[in-house]
Backbone as XML, in Angstrom:
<?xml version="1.0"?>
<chain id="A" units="angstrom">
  <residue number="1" name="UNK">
    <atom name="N" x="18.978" y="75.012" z="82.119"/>
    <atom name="CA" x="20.257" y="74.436" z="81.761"/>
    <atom name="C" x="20.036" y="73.042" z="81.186"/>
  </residue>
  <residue number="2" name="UNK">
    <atom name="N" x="21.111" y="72.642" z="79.972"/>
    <atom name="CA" x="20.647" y="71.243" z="79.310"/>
    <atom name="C" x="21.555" y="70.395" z="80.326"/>
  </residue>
  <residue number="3" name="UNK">
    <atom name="N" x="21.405" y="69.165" z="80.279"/>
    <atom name="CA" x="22.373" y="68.269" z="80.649"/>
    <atom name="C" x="22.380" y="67.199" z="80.033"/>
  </residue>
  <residue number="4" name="UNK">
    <atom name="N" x="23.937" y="66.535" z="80.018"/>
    <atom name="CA" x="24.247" y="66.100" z="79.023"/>
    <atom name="C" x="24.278" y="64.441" z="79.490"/>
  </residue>
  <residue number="5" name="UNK">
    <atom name="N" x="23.696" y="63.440" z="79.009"/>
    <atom name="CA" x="23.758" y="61.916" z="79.491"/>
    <atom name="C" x="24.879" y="61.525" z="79.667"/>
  </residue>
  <residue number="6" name="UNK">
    <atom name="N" x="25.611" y="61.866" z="78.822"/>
    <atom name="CA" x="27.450" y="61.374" z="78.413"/>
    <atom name="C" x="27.855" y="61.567" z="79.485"/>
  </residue>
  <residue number="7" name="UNK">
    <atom name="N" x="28.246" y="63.131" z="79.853"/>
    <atom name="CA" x="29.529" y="63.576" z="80.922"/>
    <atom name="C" x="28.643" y="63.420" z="82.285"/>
  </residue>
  <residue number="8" name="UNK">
    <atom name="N" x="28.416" y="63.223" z="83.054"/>
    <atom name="CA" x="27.356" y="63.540" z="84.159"/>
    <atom name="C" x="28.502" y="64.885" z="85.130"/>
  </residue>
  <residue number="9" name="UNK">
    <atom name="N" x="27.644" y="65.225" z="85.683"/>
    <atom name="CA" x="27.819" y="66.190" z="86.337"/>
    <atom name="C" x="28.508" y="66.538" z="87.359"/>
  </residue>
  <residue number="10" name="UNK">
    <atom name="N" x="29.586" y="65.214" z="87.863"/>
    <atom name="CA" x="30.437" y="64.853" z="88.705"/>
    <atom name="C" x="31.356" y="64.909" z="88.101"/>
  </residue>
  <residue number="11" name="UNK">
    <atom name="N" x="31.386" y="64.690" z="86.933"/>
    <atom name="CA" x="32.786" y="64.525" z="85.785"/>
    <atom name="C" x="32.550" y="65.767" z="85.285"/>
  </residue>
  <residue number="12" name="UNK">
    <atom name="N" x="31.853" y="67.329" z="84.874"/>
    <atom name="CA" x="31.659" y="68.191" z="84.710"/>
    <atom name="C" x="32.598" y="69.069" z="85.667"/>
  </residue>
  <residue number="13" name="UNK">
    <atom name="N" x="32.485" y="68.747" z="87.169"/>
    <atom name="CA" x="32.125" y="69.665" z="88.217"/>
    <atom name="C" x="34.247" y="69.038" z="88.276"/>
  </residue>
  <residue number="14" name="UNK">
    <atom name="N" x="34.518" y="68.129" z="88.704"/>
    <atom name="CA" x="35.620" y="67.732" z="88.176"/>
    <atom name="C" x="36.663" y="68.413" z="87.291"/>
  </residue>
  <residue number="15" name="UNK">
    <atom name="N" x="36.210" y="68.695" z="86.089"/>
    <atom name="CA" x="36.632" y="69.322" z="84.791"/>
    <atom name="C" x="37.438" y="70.515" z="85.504"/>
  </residue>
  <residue number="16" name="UNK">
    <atom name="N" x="35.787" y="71.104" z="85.494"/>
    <atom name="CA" x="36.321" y="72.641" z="85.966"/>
    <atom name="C" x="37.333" y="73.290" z="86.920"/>
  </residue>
  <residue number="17" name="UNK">
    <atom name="N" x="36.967" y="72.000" z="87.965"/>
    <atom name="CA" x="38.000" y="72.532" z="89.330"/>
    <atom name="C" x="39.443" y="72.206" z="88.724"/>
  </residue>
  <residue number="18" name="UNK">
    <atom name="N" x="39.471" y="71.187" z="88.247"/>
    <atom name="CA" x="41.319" y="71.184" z="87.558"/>
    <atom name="C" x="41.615" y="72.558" z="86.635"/>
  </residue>
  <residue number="19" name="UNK">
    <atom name="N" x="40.128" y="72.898" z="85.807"/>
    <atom name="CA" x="40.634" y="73.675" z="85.252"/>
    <atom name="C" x="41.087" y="74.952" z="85.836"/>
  </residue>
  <residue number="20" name="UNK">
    <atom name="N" x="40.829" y="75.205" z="87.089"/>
    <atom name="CA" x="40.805" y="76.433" z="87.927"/>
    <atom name="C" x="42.342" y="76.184" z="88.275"/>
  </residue>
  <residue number="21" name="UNK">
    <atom name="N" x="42.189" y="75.294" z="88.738"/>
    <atom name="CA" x="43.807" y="74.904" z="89.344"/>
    <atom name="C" x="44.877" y="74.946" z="88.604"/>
  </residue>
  <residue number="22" name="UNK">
    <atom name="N" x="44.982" y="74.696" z="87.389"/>
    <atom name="CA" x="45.294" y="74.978" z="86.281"/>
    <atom name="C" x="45.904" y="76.505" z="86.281"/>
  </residue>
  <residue number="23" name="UNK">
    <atom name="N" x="44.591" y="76.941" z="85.898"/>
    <atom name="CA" x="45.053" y="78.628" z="86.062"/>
    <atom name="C" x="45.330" y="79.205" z="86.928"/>
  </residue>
  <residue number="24" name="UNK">
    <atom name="N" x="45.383" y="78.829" z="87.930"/>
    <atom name="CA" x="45.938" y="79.290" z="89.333"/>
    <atom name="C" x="47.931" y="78.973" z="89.773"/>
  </residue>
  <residue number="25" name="UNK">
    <atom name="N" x="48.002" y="77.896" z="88.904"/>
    <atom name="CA" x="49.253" y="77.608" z="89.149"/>
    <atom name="C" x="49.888" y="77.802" z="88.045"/>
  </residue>
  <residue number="26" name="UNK">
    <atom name="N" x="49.236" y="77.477" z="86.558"/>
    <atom name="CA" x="50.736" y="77.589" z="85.199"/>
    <atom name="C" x="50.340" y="79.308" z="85.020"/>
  </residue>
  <residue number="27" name="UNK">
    <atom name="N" x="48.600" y="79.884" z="85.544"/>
    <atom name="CA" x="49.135" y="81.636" z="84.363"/>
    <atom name="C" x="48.614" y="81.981" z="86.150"/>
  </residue>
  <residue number="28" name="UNK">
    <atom name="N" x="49.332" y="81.997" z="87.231"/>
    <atom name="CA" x="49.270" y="82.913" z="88.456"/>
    <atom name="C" x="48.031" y="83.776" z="88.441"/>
  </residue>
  <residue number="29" name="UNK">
    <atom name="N" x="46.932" y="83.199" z="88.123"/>
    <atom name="CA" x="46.067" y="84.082" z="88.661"/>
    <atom name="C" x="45.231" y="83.662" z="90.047"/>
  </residue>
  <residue number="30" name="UNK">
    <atom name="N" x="44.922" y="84.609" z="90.614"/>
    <atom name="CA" x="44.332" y="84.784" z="91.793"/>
    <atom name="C" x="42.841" y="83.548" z="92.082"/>
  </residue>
  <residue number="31" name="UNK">
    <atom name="N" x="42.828" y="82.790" z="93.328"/>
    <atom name="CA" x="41.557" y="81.715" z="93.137"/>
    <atom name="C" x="40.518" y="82.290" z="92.734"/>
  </residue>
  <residue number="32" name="UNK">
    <atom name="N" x="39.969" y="83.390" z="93.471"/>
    <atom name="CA" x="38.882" y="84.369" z="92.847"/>
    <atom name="C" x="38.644" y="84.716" z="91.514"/>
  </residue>
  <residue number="33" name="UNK">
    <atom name="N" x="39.656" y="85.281" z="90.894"/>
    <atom name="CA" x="40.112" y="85.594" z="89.284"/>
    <atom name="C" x="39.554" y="84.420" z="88.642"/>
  </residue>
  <residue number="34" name="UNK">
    <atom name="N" x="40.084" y="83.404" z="89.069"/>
    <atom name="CA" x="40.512" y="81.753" z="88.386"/>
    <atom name="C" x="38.628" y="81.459" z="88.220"/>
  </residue>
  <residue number="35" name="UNK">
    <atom name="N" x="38.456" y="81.241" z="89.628"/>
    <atom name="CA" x="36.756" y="81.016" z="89.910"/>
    <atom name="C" x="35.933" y="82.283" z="89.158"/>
  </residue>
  <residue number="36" name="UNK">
    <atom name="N" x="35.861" y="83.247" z="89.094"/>
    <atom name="CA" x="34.813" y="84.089" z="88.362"/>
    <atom name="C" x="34.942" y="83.686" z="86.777"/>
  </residue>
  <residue number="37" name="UNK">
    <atom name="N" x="36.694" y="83.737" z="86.053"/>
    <atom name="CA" x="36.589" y="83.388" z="84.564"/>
    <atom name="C" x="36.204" y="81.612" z="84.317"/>
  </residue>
  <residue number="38" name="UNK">
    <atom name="N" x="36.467" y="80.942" z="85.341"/>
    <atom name="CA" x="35.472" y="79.370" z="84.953"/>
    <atom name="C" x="34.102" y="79.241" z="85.093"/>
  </residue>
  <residue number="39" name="UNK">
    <atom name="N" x="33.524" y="80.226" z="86.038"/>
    <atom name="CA" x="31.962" y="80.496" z="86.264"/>
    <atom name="C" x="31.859" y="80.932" z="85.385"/>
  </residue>
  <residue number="40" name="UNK">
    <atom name="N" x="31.898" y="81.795" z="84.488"/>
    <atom name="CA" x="31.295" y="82.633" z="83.045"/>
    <atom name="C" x="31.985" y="81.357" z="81.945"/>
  </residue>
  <residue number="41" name="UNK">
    <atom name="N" x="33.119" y="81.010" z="82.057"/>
    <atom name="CA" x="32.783" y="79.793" z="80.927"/>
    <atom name="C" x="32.367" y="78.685" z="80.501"/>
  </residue>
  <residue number="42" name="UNK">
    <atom name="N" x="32.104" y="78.355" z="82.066"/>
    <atom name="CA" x="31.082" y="77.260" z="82.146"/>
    <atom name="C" x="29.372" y="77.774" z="81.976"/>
  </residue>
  <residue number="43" name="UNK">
    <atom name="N" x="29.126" y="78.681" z="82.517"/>
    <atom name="CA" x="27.742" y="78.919" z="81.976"/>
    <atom name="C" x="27.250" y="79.014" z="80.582"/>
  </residue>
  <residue number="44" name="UNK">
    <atom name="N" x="28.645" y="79.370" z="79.785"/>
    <atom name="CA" x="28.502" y="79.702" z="78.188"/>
    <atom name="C" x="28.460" y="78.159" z="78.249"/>
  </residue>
  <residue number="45" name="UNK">
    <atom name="N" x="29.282" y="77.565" z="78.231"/>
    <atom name="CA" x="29.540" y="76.177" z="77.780"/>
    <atom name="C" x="28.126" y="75.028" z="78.264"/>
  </residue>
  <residue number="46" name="UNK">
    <atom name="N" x="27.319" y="75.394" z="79.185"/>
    <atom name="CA" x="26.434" y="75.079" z="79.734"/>
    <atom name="C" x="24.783" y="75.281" z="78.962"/>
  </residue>
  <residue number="47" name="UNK">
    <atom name="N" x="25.287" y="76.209" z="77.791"/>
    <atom name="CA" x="24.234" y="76.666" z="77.261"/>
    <atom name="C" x="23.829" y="76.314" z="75.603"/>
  </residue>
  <residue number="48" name="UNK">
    <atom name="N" x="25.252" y="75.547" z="75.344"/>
    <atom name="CA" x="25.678" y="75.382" z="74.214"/>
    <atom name="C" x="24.545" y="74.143" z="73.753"/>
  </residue>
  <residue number="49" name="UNK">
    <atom name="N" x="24.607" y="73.930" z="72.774"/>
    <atom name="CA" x="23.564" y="72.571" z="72.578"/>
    <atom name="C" x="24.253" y="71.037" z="72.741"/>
  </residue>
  <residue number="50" name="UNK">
    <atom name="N" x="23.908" y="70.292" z="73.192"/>
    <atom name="CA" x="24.030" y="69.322" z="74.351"/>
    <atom name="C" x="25.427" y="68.357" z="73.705"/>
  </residue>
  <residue number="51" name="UNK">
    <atom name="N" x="25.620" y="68.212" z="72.275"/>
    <atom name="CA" x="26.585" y="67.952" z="71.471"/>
    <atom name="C" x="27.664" y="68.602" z="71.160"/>
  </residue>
  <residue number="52" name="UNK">
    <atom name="N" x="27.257" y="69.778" z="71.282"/>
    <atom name="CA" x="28.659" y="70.669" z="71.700"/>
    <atom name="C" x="29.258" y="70.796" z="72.793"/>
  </residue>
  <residue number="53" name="UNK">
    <atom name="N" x="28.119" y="70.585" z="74.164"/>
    <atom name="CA" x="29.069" y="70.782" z="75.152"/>
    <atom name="C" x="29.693" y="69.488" z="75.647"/>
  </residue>
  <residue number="54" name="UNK">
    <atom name="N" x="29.270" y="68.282" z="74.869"/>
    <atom name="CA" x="29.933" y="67.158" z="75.534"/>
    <atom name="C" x="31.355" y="67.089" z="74.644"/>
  </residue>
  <residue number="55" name="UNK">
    <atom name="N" x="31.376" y="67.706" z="73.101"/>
    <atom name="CA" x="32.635" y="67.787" z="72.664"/>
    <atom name="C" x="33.318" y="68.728" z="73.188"/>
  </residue>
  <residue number="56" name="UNK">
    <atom name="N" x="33.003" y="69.711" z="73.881"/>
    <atom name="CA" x="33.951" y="70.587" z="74.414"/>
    <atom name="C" x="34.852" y="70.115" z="75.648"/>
  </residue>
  <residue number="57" name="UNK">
    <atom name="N" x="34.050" y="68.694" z="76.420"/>
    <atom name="CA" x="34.401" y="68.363" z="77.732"/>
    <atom name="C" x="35.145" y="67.578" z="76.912"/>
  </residue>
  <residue number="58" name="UNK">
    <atom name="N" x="35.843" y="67.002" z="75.683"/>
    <atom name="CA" x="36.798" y="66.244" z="75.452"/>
    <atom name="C" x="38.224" y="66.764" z="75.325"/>
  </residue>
  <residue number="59" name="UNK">
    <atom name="N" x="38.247" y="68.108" z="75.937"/>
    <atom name="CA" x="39.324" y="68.977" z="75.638"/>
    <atom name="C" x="40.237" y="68.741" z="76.942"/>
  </residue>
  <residue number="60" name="UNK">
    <atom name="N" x="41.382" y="69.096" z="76.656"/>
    <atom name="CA" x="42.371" y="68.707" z="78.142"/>
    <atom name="C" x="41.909" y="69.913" z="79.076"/>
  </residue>
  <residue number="61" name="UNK">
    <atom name="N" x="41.653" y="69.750" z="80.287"/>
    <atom name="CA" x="41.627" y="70.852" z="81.218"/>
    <atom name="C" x="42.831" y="72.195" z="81.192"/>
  </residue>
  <residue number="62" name="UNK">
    <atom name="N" x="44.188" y="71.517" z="81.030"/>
    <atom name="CA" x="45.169" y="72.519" z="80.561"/>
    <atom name="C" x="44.882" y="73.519" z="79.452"/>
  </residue>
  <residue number="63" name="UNK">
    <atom name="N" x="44.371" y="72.924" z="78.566"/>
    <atom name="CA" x="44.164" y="73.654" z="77.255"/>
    <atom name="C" x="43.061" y="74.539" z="76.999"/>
  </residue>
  <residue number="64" name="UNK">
    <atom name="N" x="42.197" y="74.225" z="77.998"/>
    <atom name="CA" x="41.324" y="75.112" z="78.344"/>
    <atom name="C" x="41.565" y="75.953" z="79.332"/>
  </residue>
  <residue number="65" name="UNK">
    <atom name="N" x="42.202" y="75.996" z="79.937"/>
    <atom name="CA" x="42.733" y="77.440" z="81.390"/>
    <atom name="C" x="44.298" y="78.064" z="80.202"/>
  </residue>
  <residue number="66" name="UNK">
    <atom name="N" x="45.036" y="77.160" z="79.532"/>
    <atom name="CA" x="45.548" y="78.420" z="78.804"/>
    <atom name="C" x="45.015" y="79.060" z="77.407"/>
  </residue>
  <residue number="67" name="UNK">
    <atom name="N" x="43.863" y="79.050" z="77.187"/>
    <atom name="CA" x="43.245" y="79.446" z="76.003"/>
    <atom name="C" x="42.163" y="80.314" z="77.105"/>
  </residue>
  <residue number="68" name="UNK">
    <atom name="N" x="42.267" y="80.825" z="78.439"/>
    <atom name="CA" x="41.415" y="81.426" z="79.364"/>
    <atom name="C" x="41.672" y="82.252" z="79.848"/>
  </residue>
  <residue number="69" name="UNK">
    <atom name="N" x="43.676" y="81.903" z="79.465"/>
    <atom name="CA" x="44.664" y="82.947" z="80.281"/>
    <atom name="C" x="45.176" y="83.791" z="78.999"/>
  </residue>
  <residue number="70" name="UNK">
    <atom name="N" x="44.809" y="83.489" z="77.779"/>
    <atom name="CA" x="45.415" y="83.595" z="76.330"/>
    <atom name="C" x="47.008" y="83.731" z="76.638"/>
  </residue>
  <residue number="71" name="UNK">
    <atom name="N" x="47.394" y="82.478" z="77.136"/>
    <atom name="CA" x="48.892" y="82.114" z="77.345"/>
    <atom name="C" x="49.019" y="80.636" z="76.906"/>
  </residue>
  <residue number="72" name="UNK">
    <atom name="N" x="49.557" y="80.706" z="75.575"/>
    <atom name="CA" x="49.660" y="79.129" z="74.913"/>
    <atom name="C" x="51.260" y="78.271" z="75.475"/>
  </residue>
  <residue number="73" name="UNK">
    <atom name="N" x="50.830" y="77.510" z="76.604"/>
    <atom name="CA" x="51.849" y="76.956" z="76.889"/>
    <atom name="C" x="51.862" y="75.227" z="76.574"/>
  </residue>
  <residue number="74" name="UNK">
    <atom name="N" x="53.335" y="74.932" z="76.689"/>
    <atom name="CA" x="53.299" y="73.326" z="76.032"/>
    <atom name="C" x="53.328" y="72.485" z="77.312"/>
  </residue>
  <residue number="75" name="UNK">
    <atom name="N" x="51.927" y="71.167" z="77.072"/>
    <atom name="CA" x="51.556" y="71.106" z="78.231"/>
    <atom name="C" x="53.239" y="69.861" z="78.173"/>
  </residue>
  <residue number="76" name="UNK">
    <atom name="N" x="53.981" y="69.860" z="77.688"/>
    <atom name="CA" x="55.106" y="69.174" z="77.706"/>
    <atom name="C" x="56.066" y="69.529" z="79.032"/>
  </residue>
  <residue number="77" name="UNK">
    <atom name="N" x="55.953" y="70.674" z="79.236"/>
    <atom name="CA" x="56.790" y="71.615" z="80.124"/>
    <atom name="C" x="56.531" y="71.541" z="80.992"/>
  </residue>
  <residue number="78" name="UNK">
    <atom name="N" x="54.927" y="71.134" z="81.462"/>
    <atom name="CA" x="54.366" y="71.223" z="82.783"/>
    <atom name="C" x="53.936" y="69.528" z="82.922"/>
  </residue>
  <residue number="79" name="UNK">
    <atom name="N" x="54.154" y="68.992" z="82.034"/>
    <atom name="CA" x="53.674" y="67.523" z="82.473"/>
    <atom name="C" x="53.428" y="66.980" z="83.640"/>
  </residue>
  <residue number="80" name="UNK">
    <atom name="N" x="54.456" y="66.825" z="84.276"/>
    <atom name="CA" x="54.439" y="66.239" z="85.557"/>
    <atom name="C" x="53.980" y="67.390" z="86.762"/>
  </residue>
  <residue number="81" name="UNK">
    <atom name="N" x="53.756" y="68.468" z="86.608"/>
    <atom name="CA" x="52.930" y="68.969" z="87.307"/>
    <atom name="C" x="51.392" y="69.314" z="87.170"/>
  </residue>
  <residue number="82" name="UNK">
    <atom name="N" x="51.293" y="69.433" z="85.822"/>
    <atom name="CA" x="49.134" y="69.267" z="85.288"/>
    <atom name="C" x="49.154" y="67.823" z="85.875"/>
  </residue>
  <residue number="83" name="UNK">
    <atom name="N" x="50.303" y="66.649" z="85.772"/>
    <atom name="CA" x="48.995" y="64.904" z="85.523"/>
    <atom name="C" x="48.965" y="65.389" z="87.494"/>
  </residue>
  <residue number="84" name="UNK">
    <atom name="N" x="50.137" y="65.705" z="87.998"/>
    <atom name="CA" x="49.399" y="65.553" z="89.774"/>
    <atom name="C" x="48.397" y="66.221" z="90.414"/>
  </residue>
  <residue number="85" name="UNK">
    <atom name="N" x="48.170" y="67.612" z="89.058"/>
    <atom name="CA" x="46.787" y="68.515" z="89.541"/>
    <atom name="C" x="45.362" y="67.440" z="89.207"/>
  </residue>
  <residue number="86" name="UNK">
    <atom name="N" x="45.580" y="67.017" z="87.694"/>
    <atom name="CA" x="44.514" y="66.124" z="87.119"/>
    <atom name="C" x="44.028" y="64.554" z="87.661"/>
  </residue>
  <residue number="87" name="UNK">
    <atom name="N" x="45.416" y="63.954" z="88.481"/>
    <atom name="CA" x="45.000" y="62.232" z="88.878"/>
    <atom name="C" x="44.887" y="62.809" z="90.347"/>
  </residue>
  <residue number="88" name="UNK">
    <atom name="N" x="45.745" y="63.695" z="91.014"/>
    <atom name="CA" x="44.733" y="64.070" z="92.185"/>
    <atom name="C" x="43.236" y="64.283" z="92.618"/>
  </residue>
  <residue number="89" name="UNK">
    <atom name="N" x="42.888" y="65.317" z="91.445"/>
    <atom name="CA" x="41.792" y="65.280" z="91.969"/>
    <atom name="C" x="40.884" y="64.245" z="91.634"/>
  </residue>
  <residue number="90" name="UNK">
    <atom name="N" x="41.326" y="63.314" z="90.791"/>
    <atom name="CA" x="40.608" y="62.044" z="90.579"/>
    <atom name="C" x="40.024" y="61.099" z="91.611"/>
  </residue>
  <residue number="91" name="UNK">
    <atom name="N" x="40.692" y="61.150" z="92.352"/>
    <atom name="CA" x="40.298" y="60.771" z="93.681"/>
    <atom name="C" x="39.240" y="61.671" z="94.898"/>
  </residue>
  <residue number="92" name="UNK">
    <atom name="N" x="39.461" y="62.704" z="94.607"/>
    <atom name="CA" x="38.426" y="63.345" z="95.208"/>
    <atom name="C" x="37.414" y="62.806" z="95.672"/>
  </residue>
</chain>
């Protein structure tokens, strides 16, 4: 696996879990469901060459769990419920 200097791997590991949460709460899928389709897209994304995957981590976590759920929703609608999934776990 490459790793990338930019994002470190705390801010990676971060990413993903919002992104799970994400899909668990705006497209109802199951934690399991949620966790197996972010494990297979993070390994793709993990494999990518080291400039691609740090531009890919510039993407909103929302926009990546509904392009996962192929359900294009406006993250306008959910605002105030993605920023308390996303500054929550900021604190983590």
């Amino acid at each position: 696996m490459k790793s990338s200097t930019v994002i470190p791997k705390d801010e990676q590991d971060r990413f993903w879990h919002v992104v799970r949460q994400c899909i668990r709460k705006f497209h109802a899928q199951s934690a399991t469901s949620a966790l197996m389709s972010v494990t297979r897209l993070r390994k793709k994304v993990n494999g990518m060459p080291v400039d691609q995957m740090e531009l890919f981590y510039h993407a909103e976590p929302f926009d990546v769990a509904c392009n996962m759920a192929n359900s294009a929703l406006d993250v306008k609608d959910h605002l105030e419920a993605y920023l308390m999934i996303r500054d929550a776990d900021a604190h983590r």
